[in-house]
C-alpha positions as CSV (number, residue, x, y, z in Angstrom):
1,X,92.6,92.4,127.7
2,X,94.8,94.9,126.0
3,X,96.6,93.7,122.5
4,X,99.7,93.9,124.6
5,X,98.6,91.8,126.4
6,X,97.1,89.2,124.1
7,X,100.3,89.6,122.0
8,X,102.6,88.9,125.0
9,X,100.0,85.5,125.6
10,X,100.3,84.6,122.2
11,X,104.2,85.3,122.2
12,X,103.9,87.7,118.9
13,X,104.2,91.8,118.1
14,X,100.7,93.5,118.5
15,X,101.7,95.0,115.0
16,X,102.4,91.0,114.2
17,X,100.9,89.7,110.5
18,X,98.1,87.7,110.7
19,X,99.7,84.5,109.7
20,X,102.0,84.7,112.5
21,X,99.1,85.4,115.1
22,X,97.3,82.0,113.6
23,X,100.2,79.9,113.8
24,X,101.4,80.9,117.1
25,X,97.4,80.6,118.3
26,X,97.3,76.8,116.5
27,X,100.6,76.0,118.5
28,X,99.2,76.7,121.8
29,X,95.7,75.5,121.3
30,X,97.5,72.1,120.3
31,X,99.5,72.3,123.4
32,X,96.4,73.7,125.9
33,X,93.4,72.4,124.4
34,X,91.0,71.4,127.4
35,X,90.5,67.9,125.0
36,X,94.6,67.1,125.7
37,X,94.5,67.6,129.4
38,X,95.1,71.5,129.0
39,X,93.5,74.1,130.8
40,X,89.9,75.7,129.7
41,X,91.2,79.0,131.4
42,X,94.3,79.5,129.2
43,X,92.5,77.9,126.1
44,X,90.0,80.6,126.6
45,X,92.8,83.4,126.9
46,X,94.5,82.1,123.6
47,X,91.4,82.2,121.7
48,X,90.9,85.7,122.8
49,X,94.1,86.8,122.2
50,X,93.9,85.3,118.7
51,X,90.4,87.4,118.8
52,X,91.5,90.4,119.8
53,X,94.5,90.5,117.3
54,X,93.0,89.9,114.6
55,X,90.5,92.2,114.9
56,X,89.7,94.5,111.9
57,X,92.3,92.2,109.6
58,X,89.9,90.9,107.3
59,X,91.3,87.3,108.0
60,X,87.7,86.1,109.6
61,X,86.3,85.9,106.2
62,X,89.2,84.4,104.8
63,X,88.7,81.9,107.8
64,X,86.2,80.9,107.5
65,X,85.7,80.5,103.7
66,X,89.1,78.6,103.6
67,X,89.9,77.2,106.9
68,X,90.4,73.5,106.6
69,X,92.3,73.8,103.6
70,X,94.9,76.0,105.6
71,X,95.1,74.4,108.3
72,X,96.2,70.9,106.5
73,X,98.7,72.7,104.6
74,X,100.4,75.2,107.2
75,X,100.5,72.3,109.9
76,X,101.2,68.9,109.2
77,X,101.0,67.6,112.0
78,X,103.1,64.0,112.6
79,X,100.5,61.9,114.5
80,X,103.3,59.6,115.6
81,X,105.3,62.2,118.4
């Protein structure tokens, strides 16, 4: 995969900031995740995408060291859709 390719998958710039890349990645995990009745194929293709842009960032430390905390505030999710 080229990262014209992942950014056309993930439906962002190659050149796109790494915020954008998560967010669009979080938005179609939520909508293809193999646990919601989405497919394994294209989950795997978003997560490489999301991979493959953000490679060389510096946001997989920041990841992983703040993760959960990010995720709660950037996407409050309404669990009654």
């Amino acid at each position: 995969m080229t990262r014209r390719e992942a950014g056309l998958i993930l439906g962002v710039r190659e050149t796109a900031e790494p915020d954008k890349i998560m967010k669009a990645h979080r938005k179609l995990m939520f909508l293809n995740h193999p646990d919601n009745s989405g497919s394994t194929y294209l989950a795997t293709q978003v997560n490489a995408a999301k991979e493959l842009l953000l490679e060389g960032s510096g946001v997989k430390k920041w990841i992983k060291k703040y993760k959960k905390h990010w995720l709660i505030n950037q996407f409050p999710i309404n669990m009654h859709m």
